[in-house]
KOLTIFI-643038 format. One record per residue (C-alpha): residue in three letters; x, y, z; residue number from 1; chain. Coordinates in pm, 1 decimal, padded with zeros to 6 digits. Layout:
// KOLTIFI-643038
{r->ALA u->X v->Y w->Z k->NUM c->A}
...
//
This chain:
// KOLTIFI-643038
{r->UNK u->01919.3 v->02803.8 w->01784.7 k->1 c->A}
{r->UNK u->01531.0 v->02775.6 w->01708.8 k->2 c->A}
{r->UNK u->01634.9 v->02863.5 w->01329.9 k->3 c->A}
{r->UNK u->01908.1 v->02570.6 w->01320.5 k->4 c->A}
{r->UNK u->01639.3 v->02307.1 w->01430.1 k->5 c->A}
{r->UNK u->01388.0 v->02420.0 w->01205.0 k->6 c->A}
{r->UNK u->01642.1 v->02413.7 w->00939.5 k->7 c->A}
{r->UNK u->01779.4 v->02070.2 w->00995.6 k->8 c->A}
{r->UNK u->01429.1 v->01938.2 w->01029.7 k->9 c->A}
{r->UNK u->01341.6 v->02099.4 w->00702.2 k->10 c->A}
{r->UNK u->01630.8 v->01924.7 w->00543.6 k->11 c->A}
{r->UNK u->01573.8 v->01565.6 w->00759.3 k->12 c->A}
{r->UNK u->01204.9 v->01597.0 w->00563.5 k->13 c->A}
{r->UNK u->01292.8 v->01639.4 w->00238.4 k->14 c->A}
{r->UNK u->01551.5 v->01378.1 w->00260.0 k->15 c->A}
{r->UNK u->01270.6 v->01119.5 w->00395.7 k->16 c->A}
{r->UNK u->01034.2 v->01271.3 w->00105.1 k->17 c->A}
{r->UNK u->01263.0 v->01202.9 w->-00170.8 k->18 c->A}
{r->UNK u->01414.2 v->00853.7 w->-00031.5 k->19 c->A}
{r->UNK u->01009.4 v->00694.2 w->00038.2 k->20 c->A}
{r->UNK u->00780.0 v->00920.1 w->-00138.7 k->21 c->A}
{r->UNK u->00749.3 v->00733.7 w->-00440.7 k->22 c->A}
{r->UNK u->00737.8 v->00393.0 w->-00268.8 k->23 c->A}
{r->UNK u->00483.6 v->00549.3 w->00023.4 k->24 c->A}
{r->UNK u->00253.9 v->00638.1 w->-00237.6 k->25 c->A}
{r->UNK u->00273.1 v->00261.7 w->-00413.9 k->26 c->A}
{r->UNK u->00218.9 v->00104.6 w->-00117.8 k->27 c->A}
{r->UNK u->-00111.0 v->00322.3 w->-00013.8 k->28 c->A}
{r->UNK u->-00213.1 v->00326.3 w->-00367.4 k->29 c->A}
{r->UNK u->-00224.9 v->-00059.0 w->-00280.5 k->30 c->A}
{r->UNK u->-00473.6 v->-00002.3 w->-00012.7 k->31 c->A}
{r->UNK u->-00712.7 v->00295.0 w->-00149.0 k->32 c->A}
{r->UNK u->-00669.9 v->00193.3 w->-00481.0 k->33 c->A}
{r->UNK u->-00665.6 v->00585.1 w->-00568.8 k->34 c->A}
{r->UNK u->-00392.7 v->00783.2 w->-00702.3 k->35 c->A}
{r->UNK u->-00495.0 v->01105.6 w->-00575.0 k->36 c->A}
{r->UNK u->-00612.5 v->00931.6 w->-00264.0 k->37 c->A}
{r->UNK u->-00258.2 v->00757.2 w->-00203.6 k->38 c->A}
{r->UNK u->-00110.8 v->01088.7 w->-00254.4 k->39 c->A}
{r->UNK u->-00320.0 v->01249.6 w->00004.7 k->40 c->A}
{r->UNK u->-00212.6 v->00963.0 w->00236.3 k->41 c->A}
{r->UNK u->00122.1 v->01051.8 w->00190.3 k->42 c->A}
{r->UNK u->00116.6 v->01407.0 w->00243.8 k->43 c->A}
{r->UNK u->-00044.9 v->01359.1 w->00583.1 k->44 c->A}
{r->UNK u->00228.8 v->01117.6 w->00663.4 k->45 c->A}
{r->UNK u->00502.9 v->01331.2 w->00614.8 k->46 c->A}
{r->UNK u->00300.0 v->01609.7 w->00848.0 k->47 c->A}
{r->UNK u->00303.7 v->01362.5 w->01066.1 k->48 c->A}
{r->UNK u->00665.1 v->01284.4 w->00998.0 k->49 c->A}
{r->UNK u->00734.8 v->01638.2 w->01050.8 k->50 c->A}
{r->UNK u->00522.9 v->01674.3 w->01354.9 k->51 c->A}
{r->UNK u->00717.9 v->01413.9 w->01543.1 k->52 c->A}
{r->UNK u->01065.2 v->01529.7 w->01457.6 k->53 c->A}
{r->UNK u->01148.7 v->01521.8 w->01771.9 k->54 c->A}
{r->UNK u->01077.5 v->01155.7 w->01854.5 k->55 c->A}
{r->UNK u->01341.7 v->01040.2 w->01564.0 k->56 c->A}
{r->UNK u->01639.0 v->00958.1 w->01781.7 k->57 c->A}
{r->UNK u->01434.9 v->00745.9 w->01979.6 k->58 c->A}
{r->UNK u->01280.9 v->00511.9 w->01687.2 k->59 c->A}
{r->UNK u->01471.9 v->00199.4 w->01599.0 k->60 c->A}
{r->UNK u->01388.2 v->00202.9 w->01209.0 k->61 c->A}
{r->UNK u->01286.7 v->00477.2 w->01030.3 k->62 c->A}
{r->UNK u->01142.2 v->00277.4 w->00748.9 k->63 c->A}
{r->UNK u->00941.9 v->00072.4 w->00995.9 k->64 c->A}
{r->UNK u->00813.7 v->00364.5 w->01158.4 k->65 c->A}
{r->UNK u->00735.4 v->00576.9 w->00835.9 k->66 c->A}
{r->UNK u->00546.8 v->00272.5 w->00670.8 k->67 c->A}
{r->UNK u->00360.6 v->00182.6 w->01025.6 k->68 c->A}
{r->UNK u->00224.9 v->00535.9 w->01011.9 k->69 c->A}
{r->UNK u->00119.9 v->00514.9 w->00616.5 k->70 c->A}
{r->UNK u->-00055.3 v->00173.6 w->00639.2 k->71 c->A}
{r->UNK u->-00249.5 v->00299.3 w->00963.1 k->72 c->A}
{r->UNK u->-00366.5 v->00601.5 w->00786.6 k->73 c->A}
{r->UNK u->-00446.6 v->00359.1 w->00457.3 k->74 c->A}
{r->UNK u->-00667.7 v->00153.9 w->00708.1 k->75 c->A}
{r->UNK u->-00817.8 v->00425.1 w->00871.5 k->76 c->A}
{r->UNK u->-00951.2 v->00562.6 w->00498.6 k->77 c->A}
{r->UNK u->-01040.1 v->00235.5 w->00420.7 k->78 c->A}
{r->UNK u->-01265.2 v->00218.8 w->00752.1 k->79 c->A}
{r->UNK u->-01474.6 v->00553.4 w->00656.8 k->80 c->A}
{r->UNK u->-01777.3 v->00527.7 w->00569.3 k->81 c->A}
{r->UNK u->-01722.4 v->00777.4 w->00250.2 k->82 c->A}
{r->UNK u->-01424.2 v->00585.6 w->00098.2 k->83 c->A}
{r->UNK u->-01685.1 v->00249.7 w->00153.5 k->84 c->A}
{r->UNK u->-01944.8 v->00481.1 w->-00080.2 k->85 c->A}
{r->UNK u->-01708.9 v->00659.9 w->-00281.3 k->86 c->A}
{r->UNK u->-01438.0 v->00435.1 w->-00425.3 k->87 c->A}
{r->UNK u->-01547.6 v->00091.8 w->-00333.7 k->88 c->A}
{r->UNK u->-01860.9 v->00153.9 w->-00512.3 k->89 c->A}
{r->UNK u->-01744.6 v->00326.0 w->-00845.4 k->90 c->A}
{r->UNK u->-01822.2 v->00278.1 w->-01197.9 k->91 c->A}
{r->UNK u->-01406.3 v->00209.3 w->-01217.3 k->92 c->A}
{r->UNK u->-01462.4 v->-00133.5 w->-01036.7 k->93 c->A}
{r->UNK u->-01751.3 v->-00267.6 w->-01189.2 k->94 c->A}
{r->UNK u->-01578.6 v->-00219.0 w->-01548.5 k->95 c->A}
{r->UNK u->-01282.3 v->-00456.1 w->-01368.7 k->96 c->A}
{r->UNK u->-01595.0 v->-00695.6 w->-01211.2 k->97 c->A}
{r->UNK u->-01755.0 v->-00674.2 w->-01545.0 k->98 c->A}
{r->UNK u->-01800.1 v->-01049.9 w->-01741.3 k->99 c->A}
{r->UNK u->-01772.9 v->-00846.5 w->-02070.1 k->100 c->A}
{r->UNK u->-01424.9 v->-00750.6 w->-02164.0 k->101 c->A}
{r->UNK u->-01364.0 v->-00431.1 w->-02434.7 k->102 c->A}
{r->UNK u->-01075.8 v->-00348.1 w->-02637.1 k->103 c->A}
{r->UNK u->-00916.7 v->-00167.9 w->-02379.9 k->104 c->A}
{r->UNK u->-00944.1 v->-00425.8 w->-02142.7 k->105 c->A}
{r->UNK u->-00805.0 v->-00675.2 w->-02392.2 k->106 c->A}
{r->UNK u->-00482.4 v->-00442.2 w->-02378.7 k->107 c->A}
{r->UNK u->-00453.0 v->-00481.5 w->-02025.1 k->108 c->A}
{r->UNK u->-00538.0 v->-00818.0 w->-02022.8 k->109 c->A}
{r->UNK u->-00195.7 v->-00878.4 w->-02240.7 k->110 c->A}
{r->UNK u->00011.8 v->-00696.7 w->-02023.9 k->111 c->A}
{r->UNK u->00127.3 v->-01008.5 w->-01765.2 k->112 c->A}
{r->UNK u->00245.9 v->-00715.6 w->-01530.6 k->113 c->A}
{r->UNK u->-00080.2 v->-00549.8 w->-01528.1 k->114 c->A}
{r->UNK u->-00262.3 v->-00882.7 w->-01486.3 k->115 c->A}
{r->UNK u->-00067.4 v->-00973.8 w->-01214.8 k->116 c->A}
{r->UNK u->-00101.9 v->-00596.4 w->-01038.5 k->117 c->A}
{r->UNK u->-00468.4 v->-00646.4 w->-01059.3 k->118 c->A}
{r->UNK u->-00462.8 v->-00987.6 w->-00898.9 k->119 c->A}
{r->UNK u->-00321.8 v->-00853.6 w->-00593.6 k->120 c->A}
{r->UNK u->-00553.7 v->-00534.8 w->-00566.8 k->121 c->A}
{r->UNK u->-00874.6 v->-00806.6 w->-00601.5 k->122 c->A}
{r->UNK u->-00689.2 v->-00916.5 w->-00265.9 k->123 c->A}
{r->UNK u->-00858.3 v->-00859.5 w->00079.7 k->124 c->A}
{r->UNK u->-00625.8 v->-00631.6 w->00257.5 k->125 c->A}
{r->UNK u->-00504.0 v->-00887.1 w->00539.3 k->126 c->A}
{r->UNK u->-00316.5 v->-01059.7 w->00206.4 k->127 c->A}
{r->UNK u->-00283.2 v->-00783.1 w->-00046.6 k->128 c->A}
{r->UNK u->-00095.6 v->-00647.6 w->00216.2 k->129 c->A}
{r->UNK u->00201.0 v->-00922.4 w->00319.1 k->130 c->A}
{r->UNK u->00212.7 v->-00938.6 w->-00066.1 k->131 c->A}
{r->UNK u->00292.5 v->-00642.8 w->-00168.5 k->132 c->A}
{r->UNK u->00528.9 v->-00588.4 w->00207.2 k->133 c->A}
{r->UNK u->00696.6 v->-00926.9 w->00083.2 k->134 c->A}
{r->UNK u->00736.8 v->-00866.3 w->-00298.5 k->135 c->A}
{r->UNK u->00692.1 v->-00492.5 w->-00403.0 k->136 c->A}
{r->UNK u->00847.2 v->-00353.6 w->-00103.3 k->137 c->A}
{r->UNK u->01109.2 v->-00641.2 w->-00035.6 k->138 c->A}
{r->UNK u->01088.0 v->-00694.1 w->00326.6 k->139 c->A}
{r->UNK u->01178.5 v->-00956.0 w->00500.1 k->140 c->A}
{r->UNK u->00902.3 v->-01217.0 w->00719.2 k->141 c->A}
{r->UNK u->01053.5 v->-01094.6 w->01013.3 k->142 c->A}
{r->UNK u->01004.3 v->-00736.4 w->00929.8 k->143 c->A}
{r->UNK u->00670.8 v->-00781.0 w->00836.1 k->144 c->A}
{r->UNK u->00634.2 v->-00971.7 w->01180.4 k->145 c->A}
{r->UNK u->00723.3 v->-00664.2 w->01311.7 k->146 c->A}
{r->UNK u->00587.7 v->-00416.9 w->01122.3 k->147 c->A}
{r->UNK u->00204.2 v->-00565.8 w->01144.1 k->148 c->A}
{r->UNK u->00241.0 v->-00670.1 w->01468.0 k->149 c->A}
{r->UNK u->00183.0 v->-01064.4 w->01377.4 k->150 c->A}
{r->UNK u->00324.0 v->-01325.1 w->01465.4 k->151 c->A}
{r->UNK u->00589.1 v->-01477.1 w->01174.6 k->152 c->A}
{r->UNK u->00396.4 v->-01769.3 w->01106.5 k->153 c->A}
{r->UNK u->00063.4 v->-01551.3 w->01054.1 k->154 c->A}
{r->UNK u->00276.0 v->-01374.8 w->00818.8 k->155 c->A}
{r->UNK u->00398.3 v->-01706.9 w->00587.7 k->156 c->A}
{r->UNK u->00041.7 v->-01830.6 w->00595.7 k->157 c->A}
{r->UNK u->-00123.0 v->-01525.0 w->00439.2 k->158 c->A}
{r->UNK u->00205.1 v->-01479.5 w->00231.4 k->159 c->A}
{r->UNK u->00086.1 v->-01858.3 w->00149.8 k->160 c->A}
{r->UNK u->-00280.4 v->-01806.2 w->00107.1 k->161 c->A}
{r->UNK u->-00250.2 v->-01448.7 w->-00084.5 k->162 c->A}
{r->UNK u->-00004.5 v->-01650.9 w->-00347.6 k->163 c->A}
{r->UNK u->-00217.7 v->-01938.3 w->-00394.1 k->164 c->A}
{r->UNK u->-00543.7 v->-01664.8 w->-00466.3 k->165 c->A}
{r->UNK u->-00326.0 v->-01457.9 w->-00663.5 k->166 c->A}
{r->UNK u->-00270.1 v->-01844.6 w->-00855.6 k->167 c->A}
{r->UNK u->-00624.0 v->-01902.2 w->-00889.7 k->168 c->A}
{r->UNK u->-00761.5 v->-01578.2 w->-01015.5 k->169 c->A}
{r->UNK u->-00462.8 v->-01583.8 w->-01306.0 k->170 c->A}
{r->UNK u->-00604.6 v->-01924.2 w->-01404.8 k->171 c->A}
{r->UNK u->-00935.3 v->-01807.0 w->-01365.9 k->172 c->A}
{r->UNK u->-00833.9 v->-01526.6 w->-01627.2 k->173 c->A}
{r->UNK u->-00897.3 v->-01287.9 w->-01386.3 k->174 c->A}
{r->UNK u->-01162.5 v->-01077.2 w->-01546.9 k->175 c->A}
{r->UNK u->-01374.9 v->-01396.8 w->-01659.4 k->176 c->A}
{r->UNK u->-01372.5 v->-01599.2 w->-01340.1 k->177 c->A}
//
């Protein structure tokens, strides 16, 4: 019997692994602005995940529950002292910060895609956030409501407010303003 659940949890985790992995690690790439940080994120969340098995049945949404736990974790690295010193602080932001733009900046620069991905990371997290819930994850107001524990209209103003400094920094050109 002990075998059988261990088995079908096995399975129930890599199913959740291969349906949100990818988009898990997006979304706390978003926040850490790390690859290998984001990944790390995710790897706890799915011990987590796995760790909690048997609290499944009673959780309404899966997907709401699995990204709950992933931004929580995002904001708890973002809260420690060493990501503060480490990554906020690295020579790979001040090139971005940096007035003087080089030839492989230029590329980016070109790249409207890029441009725009960069507008949202130079986002404080309360917007960068509903933005990239709202557009690069596709959920709803409501869900975000839900899932950040604000209140709708809280939601639309940020959503609001992160679009209209997303706006002004592409004017700005971004890199020059």
């Amino acid at each position: 019997m002990k075998d059988q659940t261990e088995n079908e949890k096995d399975i129930w985790l890599e199913k959740i692994m291969e349906e949100y992995g990818e988009r898990l690690t997006k979304l706390a790439y978003n926040y850490v602005k790390d690859w290998s940080l984001a990944q790390d994120v995710v790897q706890d969340v799915f011990v987590t995940c796995y760790q909690k098995y048997d609290e499944v049945e009673s959780i309404l949404s899966v997907k709401s529950w699995i990204y709950r736990i992933t931004i929580n974790r995002c904001k708890d690295i973002i809260k420690s002292s060493l990501f503060q010193r480490v990554i906020v602080n690295s020579s790979l932001f001040s090139v971005f910060k940096s007035k003087e733009v080089g030839p492989d900046m230029e590329i980016i620069r070109k790249d409207e895609q890029e441009l725009l991905s960069l507008s949202v990371l130079s986002l404080s997290i309360k917007y960068r956030e509903i933005l990239i819930l709202y557009y690069y994850e596709e959920l709803s107001i409501d869900e975000i409501s839900e899932l950040l524990h604000l209140n709708a209209n809280t939601v639309k103003t940020r959503l609001t407010r992160g679009r209209g400094k997303v706006k002004q920094w592409l004017e700005r050109g971004g890199f020059n303003g």
